[in-house]
C-alpha positions in Angstrom: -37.4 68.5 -53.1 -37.2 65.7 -51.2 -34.9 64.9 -47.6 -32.4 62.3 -48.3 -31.1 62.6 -44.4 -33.6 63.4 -41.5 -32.6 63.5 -37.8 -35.8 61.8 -36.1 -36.5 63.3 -32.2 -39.6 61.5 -30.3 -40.8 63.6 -27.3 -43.1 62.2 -24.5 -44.8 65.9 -24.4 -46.5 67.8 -27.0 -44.4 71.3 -27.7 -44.8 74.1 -29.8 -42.1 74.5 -32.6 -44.2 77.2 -34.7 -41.0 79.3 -33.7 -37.9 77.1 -33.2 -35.1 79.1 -31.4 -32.7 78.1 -28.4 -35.4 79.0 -26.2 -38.0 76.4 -27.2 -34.9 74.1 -27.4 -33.8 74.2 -23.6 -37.8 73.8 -23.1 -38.6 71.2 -24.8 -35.7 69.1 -26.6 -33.2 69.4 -23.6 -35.2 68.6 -20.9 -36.2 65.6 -23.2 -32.5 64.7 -23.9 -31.6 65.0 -20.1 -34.8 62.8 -18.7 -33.5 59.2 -18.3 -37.4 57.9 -17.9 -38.2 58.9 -21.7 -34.9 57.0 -23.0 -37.0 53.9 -23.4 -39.9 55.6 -25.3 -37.6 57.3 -27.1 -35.6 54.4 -28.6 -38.7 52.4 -29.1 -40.7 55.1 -30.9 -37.5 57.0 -32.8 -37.0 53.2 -34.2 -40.6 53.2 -35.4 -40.3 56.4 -37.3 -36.7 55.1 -38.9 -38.6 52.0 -39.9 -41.3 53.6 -41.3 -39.8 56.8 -42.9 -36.8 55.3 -44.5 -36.6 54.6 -48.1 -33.6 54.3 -50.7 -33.0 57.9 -50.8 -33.9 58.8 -47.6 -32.0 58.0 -44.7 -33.4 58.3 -40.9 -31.4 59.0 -38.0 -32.5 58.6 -34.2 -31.8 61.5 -32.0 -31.4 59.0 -29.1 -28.0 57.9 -30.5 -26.6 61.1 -30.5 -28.3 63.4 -27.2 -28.5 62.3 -23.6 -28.3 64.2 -20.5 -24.3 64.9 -20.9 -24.5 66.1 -25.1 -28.0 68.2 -25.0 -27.1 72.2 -24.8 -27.9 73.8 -27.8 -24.3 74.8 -29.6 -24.1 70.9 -29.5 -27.4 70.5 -31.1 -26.8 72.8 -33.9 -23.1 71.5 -34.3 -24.4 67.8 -34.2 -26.8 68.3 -37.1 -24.3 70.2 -39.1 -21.6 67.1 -38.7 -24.3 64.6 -39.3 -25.3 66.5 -42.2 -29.0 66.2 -42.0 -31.1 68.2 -44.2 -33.9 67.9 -42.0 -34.9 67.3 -38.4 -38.6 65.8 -37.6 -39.9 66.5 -33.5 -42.7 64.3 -32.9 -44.4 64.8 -29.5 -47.1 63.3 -28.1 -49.5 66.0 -27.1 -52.3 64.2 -25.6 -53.7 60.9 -24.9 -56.8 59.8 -22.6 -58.7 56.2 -22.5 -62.3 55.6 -22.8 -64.1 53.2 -21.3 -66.3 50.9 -22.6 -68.8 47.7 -21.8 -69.6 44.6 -24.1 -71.9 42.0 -23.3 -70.0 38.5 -24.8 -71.4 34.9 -24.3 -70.3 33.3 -21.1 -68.6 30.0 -21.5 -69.3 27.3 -19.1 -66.5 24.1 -19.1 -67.3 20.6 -19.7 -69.3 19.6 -16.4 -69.5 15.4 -17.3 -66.3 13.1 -17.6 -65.1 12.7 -21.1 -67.0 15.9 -22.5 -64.4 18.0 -24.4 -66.6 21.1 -25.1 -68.5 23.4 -22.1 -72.2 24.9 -23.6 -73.4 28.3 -23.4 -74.1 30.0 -20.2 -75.4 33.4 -21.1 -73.8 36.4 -21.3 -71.5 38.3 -18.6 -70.6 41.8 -19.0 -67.0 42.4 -19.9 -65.5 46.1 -19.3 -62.6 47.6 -21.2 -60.7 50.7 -22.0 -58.8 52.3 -25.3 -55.7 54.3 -25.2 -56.1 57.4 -27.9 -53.1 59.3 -28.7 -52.5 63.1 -30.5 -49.2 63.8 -32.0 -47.9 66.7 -33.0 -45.1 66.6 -35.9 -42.7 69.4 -37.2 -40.3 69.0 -40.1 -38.0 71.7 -40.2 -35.1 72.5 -42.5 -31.5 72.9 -40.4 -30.3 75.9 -42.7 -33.2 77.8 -40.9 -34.8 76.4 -38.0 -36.7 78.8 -37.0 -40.0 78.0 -38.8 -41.4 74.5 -40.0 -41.1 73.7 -43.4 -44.5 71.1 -42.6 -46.3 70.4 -39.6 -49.1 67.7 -39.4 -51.6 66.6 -36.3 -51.7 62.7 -35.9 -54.4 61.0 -34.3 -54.8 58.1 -33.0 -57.8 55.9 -31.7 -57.1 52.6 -30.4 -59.1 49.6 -30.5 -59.5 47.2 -27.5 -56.2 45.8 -28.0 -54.0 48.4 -28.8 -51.6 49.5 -26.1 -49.3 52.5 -26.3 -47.0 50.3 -28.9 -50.2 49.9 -31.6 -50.8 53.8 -31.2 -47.2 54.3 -31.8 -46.9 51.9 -35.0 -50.5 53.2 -36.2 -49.0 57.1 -35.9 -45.3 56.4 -37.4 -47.0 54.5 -40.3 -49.7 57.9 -41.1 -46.6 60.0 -40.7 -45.2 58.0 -43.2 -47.6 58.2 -45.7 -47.9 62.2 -45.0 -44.6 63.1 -45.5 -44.2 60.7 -48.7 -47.3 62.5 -50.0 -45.9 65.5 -49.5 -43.1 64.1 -51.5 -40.5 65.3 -48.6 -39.1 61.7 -48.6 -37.5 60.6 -51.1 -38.6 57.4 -52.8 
């Protein structure tokens, strides 16, 4: 049976929700709700997983709209997702990430050296260094009649090429998620 409304709550830490209760809820969720320095992350990435996530019959809400530091205790939670009527709530948290470091040889480029020339010649090689961001999420879809357990629960991760900042990991995760939970025919299509 699919989820036709899912509340959709980012964390910038990796928690355990194997058992969800109001304990791991003033760990975890409210200490994310009440930390202005993750609001950021938390619209940017929430918006990700609506984008991704949503389909005709499957609406995505962000959590960010509804908690912050002044609407986070738990009666407020459980009364919030009862009003909304969400059949599901998704946690996302970010359990781990580290960079490696890495070295590439690439031809050097030398510029025009004589009046008039538009195009500089080869000069070798120089040696260029760089790191990559990598990223584990952990994800927990549990079902609001009965919190306590999660219905799914996936591990994410992410490797990031040279590029890729903490945004491409982010994109890169929310669409696998994606494509998990539509597998596991949870959203509706």
């Amino acid at each position: 049976m699919p989820y036709t409304k899912i509340l959709a709550i980012y964390l910038e830490e990796g928690c355990d929700f194997s058992l969800f209760d109001s304990t791991a809820y003033n760990i975890c969720l409210r200490s994310c709700f009440s930390n202005a320095e993750t609001y950021e992350a938390r619209i940017l990435v929430e918006s990700r997983i609506r984008k991704h996530l949503e389909t005709k019959g499957t609406e995505v809400l962000r959590s960010v709209d509804f908690f912050d530091a002044y609407n986070c205790d738990y009666a407020y939670f459980k009364r919030t997702v009862d009003s909304l009527k969400c059949d599901a709530v998704l946690i996302v948290g970010l359990r781990s990430h580290s960079h490696d470091e890495h070295e590439r040889w690439v031809p050097d480029y030398v510029p025009p050296y004589k009046p008039g020339m538009t195009e500089g010649g080869p000069g070798g090689t120089k040696l260029i260094k760089y790191k990559t961001l990598n990223a584990f999420f952990l994800c927990d879809l549990l079902n609001p009649k009965s919190l306590y357990m999660p219905v799914w629960r996936a591990e994410i991760k992410e490797r990031g090429k040279s590029y890729a900042a903490a945004d491409g990991l982010n994109r890169n995760m929310t669409k696998k998620l994606a494509e998990a939970l539509k597998a596991a025919h949870y959203i509706a299509h």
